[in-house]
N, C-alpha and C positions, 0 to 999 in steps of 0.2 A: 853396716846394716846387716842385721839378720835375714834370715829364712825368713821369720813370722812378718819380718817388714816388708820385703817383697812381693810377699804372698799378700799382705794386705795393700799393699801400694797396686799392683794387677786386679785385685778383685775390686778396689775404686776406681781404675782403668775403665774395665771392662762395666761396670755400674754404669758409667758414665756416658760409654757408647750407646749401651741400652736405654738410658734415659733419653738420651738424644733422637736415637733413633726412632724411642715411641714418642717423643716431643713433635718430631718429624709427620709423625705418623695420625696422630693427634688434630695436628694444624690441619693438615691434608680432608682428613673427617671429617671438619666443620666446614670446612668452605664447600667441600659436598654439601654437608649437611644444609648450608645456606642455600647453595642453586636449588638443591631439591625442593624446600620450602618456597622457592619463588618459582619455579614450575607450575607447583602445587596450587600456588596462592594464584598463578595466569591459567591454570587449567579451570580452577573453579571458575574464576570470573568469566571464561568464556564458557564453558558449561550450563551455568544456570540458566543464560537465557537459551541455548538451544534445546534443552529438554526442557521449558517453557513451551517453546516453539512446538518443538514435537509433543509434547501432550496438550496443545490445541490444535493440532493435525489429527492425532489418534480421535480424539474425540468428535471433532466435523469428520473424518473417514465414520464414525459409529452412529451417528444420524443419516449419513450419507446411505451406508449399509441398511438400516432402519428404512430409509425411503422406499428403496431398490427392492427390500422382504416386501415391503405392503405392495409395490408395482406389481410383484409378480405374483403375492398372492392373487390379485385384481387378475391378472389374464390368464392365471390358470383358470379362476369362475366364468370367464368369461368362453374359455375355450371350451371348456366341459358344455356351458349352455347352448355354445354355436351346435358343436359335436348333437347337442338331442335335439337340435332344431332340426338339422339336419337329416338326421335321423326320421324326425316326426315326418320333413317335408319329402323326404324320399318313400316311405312306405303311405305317401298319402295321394301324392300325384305320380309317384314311379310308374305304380300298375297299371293308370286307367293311360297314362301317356304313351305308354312301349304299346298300348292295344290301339290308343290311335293312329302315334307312328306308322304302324304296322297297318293298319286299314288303310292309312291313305298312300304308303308304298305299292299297297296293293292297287289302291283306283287308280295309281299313276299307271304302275305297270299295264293293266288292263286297258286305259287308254290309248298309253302308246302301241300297243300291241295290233290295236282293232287300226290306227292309223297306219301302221307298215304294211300292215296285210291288206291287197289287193283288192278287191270288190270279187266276188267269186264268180268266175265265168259262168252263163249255159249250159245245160250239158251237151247240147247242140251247137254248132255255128254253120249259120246259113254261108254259102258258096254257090254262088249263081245258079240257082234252080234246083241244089240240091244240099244233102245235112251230111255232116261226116259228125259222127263224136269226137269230143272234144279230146279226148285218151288216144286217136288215134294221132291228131295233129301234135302231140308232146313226144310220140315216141319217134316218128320220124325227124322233129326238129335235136332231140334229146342223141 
């Protein structure tokens, strides 16, 4: 055998590993390549119906929301009209009521007043046949 024979007998050697190797490498690829496909093929299937599901969630949540805007438009109208009712009814009966209030705190006070207080003595008090003033009986009892 020569040089050249070896040389080429090593380089179809070495071919062969590499063939094998990428043979190897090859087979390996596909059977990936296979699960991944059947992943794929079980993610869609479950997939579809849950973003079915979720985009008739989204869309009952965007009625839902819809409702909720027109409620609150409704009681914000309704709070502004309370708000000037209020308003109206306070500057209509506020004034003349704090003046009645006020008058009839006053006839109470003035009542109870005139009932605490005593009936006001004579200026005189008779003492058997004779009058002393009344200023002098306070200052000896006092």
């Amino acid at each position: 055998m020569s040089g050249g024979e070896v040389a080429g007998i090593l380089v179809a050697v070495f071919w062969a590993i590499l063939v094998s190797f990428l043979a190897v490498v090859l087979v390996r690829l596909a059977q990936t390549l296979r699960a991944t496909t059947k992943l794929v093929a079980d993610v869609t299937e479950q997939a579809v119906p849950l973003l079915a599901d979720a985009s008739a969630t989204v869309r009952s949540a965007q009625t839902q929301l819809d409702r909720v805007d027109a409620i609150a438009t409704d009681v914000q109208e309704v709070t502004s009209n309370a708000s000037a009712l209020s308003t109206t009814v306070a500057s209509t009966f506020g004034g003349p009521l704090v003046k009645v209030a006020a008058f009839g705190y006053g006839v109470r006070r003035a009542i109870g007043r005139s009932k605490d207080m005593p009936a006001q003595p004579s200026r005189r008090a008779v003492i058997v046949g004779r009058a002393v003033p009344s200023d002098r009986r306070r200052k000896r009892k006092g």
